[in-house]
C-alpha positions in Angstrom: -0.6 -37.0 -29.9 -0.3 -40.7 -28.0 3.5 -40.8 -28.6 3.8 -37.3 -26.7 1.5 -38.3 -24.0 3.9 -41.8 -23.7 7.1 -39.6 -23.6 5.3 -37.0 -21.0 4.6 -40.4 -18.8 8.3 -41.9 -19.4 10.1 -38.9 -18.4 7.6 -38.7 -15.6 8.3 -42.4 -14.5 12.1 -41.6 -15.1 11.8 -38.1 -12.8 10.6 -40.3 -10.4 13.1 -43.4 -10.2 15.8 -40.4 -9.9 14.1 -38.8 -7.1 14.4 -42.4 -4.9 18.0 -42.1 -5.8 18.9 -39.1 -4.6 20.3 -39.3 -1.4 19.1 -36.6 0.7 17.2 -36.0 3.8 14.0 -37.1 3.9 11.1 -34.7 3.7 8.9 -34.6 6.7 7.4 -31.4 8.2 8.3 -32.8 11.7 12.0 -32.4 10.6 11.8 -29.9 8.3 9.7 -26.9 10.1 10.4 -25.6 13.8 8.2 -26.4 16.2 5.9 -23.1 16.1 5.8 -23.7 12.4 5.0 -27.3 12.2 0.6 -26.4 12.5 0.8 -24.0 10.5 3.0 -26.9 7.7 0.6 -29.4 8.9 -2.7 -27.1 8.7 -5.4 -28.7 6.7 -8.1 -26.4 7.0 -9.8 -24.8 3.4 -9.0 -21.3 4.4 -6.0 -20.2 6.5 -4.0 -17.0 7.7 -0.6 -16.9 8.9 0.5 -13.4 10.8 4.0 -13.6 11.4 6.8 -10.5 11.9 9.6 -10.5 9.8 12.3 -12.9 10.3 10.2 -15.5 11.3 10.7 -17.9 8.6 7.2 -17.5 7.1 8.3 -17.9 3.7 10.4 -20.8 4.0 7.2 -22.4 5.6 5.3 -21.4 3.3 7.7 -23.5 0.6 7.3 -26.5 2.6 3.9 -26.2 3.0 3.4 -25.8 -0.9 6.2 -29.3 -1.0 3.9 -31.1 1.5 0.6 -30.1 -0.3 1.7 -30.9 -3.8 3.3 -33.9 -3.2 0.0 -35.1 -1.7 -2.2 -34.4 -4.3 -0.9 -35.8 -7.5 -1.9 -33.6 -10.3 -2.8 -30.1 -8.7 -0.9 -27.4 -9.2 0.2 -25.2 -6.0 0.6 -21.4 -6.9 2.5 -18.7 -4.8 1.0 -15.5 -5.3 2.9 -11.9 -4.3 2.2 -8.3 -5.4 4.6 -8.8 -8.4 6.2 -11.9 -10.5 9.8 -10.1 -9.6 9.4 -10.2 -6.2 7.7 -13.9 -6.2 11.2 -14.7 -8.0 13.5 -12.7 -5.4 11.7 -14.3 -2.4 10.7 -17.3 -3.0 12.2 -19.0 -5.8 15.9 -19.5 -4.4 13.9 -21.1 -1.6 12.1 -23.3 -3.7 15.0 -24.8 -5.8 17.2 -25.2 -2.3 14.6 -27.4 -0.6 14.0 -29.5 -4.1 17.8 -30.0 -4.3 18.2 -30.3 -0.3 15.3 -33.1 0.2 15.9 -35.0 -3.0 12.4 -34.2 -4.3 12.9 -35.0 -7.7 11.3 -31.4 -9.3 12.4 -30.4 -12.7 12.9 -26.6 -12.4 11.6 -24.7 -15.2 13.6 -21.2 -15.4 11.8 -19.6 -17.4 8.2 -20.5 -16.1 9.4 -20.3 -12.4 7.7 -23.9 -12.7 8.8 -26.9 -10.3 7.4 -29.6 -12.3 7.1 -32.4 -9.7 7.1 -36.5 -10.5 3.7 -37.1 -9.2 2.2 -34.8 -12.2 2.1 -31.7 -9.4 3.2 -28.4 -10.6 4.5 -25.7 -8.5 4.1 -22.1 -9.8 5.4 -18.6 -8.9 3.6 -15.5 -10.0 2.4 -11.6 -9.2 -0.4 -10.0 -9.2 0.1 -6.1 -9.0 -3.1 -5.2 -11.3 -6.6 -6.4 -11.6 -6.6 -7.9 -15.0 -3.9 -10.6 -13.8 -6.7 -11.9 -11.9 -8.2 -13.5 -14.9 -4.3 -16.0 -15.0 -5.3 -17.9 -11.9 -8.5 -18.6 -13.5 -9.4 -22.5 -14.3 -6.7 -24.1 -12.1 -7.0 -27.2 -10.2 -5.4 -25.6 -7.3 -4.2 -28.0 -4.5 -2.6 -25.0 -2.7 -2.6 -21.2 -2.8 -0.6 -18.9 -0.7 -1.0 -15.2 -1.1 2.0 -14.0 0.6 2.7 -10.2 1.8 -1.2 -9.9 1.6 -1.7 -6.5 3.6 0.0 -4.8 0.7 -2.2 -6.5 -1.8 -4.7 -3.7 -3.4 -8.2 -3.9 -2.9 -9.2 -6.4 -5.4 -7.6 -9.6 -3.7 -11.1 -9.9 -2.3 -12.2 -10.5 -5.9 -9.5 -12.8 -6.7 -10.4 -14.4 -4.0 -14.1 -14.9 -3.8 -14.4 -15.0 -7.9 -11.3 -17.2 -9.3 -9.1 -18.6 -6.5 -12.1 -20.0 -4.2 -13.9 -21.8 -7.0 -10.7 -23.1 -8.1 -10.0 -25.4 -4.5 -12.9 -27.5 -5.9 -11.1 -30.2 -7.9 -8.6 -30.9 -4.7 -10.1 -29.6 -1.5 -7.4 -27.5 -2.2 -6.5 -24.7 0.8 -6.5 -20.7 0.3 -3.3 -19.2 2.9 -3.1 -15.6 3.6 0.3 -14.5 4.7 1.8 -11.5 6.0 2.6 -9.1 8.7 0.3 -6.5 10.2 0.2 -3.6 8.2 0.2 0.2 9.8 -3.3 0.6 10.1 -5.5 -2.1 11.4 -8.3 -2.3 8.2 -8.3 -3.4 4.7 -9.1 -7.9 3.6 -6.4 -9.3 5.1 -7.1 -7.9 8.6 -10.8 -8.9 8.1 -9.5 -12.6 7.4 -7.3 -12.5 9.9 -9.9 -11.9 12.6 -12.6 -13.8 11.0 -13.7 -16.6 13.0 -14.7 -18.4 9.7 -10.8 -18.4 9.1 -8.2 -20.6 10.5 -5.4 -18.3 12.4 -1.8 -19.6 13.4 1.0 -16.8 14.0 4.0 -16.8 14.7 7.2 -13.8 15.6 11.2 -13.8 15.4 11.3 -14.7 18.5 9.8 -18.3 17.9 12.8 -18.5 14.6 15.8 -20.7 16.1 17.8 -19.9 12.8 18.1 -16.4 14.2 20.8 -17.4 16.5 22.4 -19.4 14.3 22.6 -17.0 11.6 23.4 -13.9 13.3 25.1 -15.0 16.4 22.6 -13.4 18.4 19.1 -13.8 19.9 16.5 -12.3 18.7 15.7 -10.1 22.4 19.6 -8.9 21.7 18.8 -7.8 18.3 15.7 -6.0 19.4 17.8 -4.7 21.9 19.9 -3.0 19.6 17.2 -1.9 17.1 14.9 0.0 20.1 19.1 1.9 20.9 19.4 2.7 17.7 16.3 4.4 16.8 15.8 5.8 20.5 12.2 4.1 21.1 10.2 1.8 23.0 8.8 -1.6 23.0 5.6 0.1 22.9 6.5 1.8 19.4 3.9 1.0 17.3 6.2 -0.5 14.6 8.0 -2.6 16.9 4.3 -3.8 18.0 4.2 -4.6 14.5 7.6 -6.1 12.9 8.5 -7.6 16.0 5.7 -9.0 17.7 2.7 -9.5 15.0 0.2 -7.1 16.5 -2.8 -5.2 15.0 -2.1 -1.4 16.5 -3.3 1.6 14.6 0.5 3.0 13.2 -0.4 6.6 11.3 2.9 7.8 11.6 4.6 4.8 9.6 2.7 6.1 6.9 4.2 8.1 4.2 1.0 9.8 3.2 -1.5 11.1 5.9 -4.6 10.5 4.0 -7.8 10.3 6.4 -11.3 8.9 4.9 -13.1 10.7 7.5 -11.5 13.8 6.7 -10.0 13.7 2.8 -13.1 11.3 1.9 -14.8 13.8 -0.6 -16.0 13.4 -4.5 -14.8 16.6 -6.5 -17.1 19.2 -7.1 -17.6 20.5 -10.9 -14.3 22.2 -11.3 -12.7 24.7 -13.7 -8.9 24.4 -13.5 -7.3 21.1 -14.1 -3.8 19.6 -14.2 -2.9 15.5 -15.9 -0.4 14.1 -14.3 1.0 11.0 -15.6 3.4 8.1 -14.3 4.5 6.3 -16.7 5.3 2.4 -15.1 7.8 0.4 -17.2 8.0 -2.4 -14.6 4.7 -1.4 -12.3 2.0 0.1 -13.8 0.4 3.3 -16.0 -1.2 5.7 -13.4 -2.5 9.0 -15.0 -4.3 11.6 -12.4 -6.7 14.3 -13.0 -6.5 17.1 -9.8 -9.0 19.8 -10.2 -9.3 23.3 -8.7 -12.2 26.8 -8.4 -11.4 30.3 -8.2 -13.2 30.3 -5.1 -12.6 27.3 -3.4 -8.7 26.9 -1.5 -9.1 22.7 -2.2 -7.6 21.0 -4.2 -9.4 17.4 -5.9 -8.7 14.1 -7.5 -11.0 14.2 -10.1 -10.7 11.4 -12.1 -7.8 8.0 -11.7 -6.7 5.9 -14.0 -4.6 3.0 -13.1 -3.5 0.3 -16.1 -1.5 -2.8 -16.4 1.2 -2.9 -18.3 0.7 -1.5 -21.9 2.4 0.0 -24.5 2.7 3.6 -25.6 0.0 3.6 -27.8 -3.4 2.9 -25.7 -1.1 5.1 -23.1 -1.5 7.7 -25.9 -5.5 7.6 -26.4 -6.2 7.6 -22.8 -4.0 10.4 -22.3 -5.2 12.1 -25.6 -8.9 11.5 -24.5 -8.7 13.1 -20.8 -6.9 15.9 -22.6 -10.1 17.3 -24.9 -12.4 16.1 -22.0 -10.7 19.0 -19.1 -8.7 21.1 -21.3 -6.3 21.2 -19.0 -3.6 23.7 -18.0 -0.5 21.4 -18.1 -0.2 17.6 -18.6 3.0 16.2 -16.2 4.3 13.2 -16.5 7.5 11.3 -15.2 9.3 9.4 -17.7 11.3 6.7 -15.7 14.4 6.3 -17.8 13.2 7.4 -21.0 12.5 11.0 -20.2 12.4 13.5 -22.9 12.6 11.0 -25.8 9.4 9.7 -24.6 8.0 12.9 -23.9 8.6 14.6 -27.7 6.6 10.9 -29.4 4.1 12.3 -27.6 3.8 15.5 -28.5 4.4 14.3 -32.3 1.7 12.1 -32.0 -0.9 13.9 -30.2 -0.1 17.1 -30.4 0.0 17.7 -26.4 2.2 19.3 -24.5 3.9 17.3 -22.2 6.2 18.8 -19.4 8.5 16.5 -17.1 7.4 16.1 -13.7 9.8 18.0 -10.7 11.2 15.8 -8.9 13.7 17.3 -6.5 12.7 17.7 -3.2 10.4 14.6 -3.4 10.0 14.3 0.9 9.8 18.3 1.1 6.8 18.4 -1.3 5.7 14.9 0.2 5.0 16.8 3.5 3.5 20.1 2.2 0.8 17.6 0.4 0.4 15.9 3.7 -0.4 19.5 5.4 -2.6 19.9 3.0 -4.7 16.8 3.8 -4.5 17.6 7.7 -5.7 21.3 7.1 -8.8 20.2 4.7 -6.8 21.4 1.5 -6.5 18.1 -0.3 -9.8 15.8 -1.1 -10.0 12.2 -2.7 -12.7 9.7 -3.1 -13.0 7.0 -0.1 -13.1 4.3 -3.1 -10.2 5.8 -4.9 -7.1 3.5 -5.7 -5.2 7.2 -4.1 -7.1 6.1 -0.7 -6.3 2.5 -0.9 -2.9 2.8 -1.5 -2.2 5.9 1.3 -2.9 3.2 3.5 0.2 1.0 2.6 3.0 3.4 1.2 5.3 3.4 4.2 8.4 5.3 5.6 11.7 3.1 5.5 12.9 3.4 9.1 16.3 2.0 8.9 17.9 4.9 9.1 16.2 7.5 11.0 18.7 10.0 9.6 17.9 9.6 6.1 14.2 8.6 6.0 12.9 7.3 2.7 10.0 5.4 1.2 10.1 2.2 2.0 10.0 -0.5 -1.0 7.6 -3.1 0.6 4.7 -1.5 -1.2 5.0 1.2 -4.5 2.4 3.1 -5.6 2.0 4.5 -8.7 -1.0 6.6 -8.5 0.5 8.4 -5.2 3.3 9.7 -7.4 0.6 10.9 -10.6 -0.9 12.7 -7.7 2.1 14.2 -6.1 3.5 15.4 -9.1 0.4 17.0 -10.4 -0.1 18.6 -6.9 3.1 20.6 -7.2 2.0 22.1 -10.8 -1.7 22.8 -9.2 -2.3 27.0 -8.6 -5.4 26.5 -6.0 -2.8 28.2 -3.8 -3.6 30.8 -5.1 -7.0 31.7 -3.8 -7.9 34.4 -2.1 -10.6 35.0 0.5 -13.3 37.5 -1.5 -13.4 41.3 0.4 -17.0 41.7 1.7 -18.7 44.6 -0.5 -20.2 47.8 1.8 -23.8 47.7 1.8 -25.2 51.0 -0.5 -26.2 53.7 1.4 -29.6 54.0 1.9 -30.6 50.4 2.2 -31.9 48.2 4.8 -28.3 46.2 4.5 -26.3 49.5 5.1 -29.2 50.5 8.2 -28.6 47.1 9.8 -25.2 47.3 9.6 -25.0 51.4 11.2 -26.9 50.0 13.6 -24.6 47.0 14.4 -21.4 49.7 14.4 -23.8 52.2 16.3 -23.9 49.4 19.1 -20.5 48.6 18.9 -19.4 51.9 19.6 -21.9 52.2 22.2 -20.0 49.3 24.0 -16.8 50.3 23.9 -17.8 53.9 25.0 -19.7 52.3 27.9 -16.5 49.6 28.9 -14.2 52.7 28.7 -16.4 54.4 31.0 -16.7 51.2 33.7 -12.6 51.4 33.5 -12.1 54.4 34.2 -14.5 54.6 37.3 -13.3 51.5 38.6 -9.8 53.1 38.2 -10.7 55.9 39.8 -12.4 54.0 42.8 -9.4 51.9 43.1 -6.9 55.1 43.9 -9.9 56.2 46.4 -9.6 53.1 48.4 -5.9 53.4 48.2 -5.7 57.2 49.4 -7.9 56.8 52.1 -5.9 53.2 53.4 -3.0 55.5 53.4 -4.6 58.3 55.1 -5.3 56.0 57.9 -2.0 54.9 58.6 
């Protein structure tokens, strides 16, 4: 045990003498950051937000911030959080490794880990968090640094990892908790809260404050804006532009892909008798299986019951599925595949005897906006709380190419597809308003309602009548006008 410790220290010590020998630029956030970067590099308050637009550079800030940090605080360990390990790697990691090599920092990369292993005893680690149960990784660190980045597309329980594992976790440094992102397309949800709490510390910053931009592209960033409100035909006072260009909060509905509304959709389902499983089977995201429930006499459709699971394997898949299944008896169980399709789909008939059926997926946008009429028109019903809700708030269009819209990749939701798949199988479409019955002769219903008809008739007779005189009075006045000429 003491002669790995020793070699741990020597190749530290080693890491270290190499680092003074690189010859490289030396690292100081006055040289390193732009000047509307440099207080947000510099910031040393516990608990900061950064709203920036894209192009601004906020992620290579936030890898010099993470430098700055963990070279200051020998021993921590400075984690970079986004909705998923792949996109932490995609990001942020080529960034990473540049400004070790580019500064002469002396980190020893570790590949596999996505691990900069810094002399000083400092570790710098990427990571994802797309499900709740990866909250419980982050738990127990001696965090110098934490930066949640892309955090309005961050479900619901980042307030947990928050509050419950990465707050308690600043202790053993006076470490700092960063929130960074852009605004998202409606102005609610924990990062907007953060980002106006007084409690917080704010710095922003927009595209237009990026000097790189010019260098890069040849072009400012007002000519490129330019160009972008020509080609899709808008103004500056789109919404989105508000958003991806300039940082602001402003309420966006039509970015979204689907129109849920709390006020309106914001129901708990009823006891119903129909149902339909839908399943989404998430090789690289997550399992999302959705129960929709119908009545006979009811033209509403429901989300019954959610299910949303980290990664697992087939198996637990298997009893959840098999467990809904003798719960709601339902009339067809869909479920999309991903690549393994039917092969997947016959192990689980074998095994559980169920039925499975591959979801439809042609005509995804078509069916995307008949199940948005349905929520506008009071058809279509999900709980406020419901991960369905939560994530209709952050699924949004691609605009890119406003001649081939598509769903942008910035935020994927499983659950949204369970439900939109199951919609399309759903038969509440096929209710039918219920004929009202004649009362029986000879009752106080049927009196009442001879009476009501009686009166009726008694109008109409009486209306004819008043038309007909006034008719009549109006040819009068017209004979005797000509009479007198």
């Amino acid at each position: 045990m003491a002669s790995s410790r020793l070699k741990e220290i020597l190749r530290r010590t080693d890491a270290l003498i190499k680092a003074d020998e690189v010859a490289g630029i030396p690292f100081r956030l006055e040289e390193v950051l732009f000047p509307k970067q440099l207080p947000f590099g510099t910031e040393r308050g516990r608990f900061v937000t950064a709203v920036c637009t894209r192009r601004a550079g906020k992620t290579f800030a936030d890898a010099a911030k993470m430098f700055a940090v963990a070279r200051a605080k020998p021993g921590c360990v400075a984690v970079y959080i986004t909705k998923s390990r792949v996109n932490a790697k995609r990001l942020f990691w080529k960034i990473l490794k540049t400004m070790n090599d580019a500064y002469g920092l002396g980190g020893i990369v570790k590949e596999a880990e996505l691990c900069i292993e810094l002399p000083n005893g400092s570790d710098i680690y990427l990571s994802g968090c797309v499900h709740e149960a990866e909250i419980e990784n982050f738990r127990g660190m001696p965090i110098g640094i934490v930066i949640l980045d892309e955090a309005q597309g961050f479900p619901n329980f980042i307030e947990k990892l928050v509050d419950e594992v990465l707050a308690p976790a600043l202790m053993d440094f006076d470490g700092q908790l960063v929130l960074v992102g852009t605004p998202g397309p409606v102005p609610i949800g924990y990062f907007y809260e953060c980002a106006t709490n007084p409690e917080w510390v704010h710095h922003e910053w927009t595209v237009f404050d990026n000097p790189h931009i010019l260098r890069k592209s040849g072009k400012t960033a007002q000519a490129l804006l330019d160009e972008e409100l020509k080609r899709r035909g808008v103004t500056i006072e789109e919404p989105s532009i508000q958003r991806e260009w300039f940082g602001r909060w402003v309420l966006d509905v039509n970015s979204l892909v689907f129109q849920y509304d709390v006020k309106r959709n914001g129901r708990q389902a009823p006891k119903c008798a129909h149902h339909v499983i839908s399943i989404d089977v998430g090789f690289d995201d997550a399992d999302a299986i959705a129960v929709l429930g119908w009545n006979d006499d009811d033209p509403a459709l429901y989300l019954v019951e959610e299910l949303v699971m980290t990664k697992q394997t087939l198996t637990p898949l298997m009893t959840q599925v098999s467990k809904l299944y003798a719960q709601y008896e339902p009339q067809a169980v869909i479920c999309d595949m991903g690549g393994l399709g039917k092969k997947l789909a016959l192990t689980i008939e074998e095994r559980t005897n169920i039925p499975i059926e591959a979801a439809d997926k042609q005509e995804k946008l078509a069916h995307i906006e008949l199940l948005n009429d349905a929520l506008r028109t009071d058809l279509m019903f999900a709980p406020a709380d419901s991960r369905f809700a939560q994530d209709c708030m952050k699924v949004e269009w691609d605009r890119s190419n406003p001649e081939k819209p598509k769903i942008s990749e910035r935020f994927h939701s499983d659950i949204c597809d369970a439900v939109l798949y199951g919609w399309r199988k759903c038969q509440q479409w096929l209710y039918v308003p219920a004929t009202p019955k004649a009362p029986r002769l000879g009752t106080v219903e049927y009196a009442a309602e001879r009476q009501k008809q009686e009166a009726q008739e008694m109008e109409e007779v009486m209306e004819q009548e008043f038309a007909a005189n006034r008719q009549q009075q109006q040819e009068n006045n017209q004979w005797e006008s000509e009479e007198w000429q």
